[in-house]
C-alpha positions in Angstrom: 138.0 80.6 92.3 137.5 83.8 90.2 135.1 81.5 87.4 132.9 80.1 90.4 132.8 83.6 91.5 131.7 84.9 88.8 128.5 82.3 88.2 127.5 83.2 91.2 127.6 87.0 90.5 125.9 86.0 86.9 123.3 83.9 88.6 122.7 86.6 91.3 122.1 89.1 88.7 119.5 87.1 86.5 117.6 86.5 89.9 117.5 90.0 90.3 116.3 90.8 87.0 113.9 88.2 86.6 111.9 89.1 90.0 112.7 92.8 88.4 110.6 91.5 84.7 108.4 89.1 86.0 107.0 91.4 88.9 107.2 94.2 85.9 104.9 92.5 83.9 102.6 91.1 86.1 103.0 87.9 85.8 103.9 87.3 89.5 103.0 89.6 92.8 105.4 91.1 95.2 104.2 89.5 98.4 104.7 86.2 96.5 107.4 83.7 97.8 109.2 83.0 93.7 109.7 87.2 93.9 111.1 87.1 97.2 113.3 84.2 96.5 114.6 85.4 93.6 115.4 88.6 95.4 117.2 86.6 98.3 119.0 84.4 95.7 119.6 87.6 93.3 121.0 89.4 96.3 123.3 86.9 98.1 124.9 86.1 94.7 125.5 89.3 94.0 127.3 89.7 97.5 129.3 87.2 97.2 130.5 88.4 93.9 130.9 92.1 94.9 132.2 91.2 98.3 135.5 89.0 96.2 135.8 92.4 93.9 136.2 94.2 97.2 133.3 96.5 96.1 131.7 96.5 99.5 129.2 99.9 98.7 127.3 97.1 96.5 128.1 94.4 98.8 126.0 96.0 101.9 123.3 96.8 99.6 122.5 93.3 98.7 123.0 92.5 102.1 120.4 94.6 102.8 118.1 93.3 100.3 118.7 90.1 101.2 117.8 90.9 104.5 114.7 92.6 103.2 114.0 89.7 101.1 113.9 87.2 104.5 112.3 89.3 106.2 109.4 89.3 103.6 109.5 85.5 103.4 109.2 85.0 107.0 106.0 88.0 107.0 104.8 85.4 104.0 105.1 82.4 106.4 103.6 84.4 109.6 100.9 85.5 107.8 100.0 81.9 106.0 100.2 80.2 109.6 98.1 82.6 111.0 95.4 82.4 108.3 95.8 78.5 109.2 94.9 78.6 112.1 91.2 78.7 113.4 
């Protein structure tokens, strides 16, 4: 359990940092849907990992991000059905 854990913290961390470089260099924007993913990927990896360390200061903040995180992909999706429609 502690190896599958652990992915999941590793993959959690280089969503994170991706969105992190790849918003950083401008190579994507921050009200796009792969930064926001990332983030909400990023984020609930990294809780599940802190949250089996018992760490749960870290674990409620990426809870929160990955709250923040849906709530900008569901702003994304409002936002493209209302442009949709005439």
């Amino acid at each position: 359990m502690k190896l599958i854990v652990d992915i999941i913290g590793w993959i959690g961390a280089g969503g994170v940092l991706a969105a992190y470089a790849l918003v950083s260099m401008g190579r994507i924007a921050a009200a796009s849907y792969t930064y926001q993913w990332l983030n909400l990927v990023g984020a609930a990896g990294l809780a599940v990992n802190t949250f089996y360390y018992m760490s749960y200061p870290s674990t409620a903040l990426n809870v929160v991000w990955a709250g923040i995180a849906l709530y900008a992909i569901a702003s994304l999706l409002r936002a493209k059905r209302e442009s949709a429609t005439p």
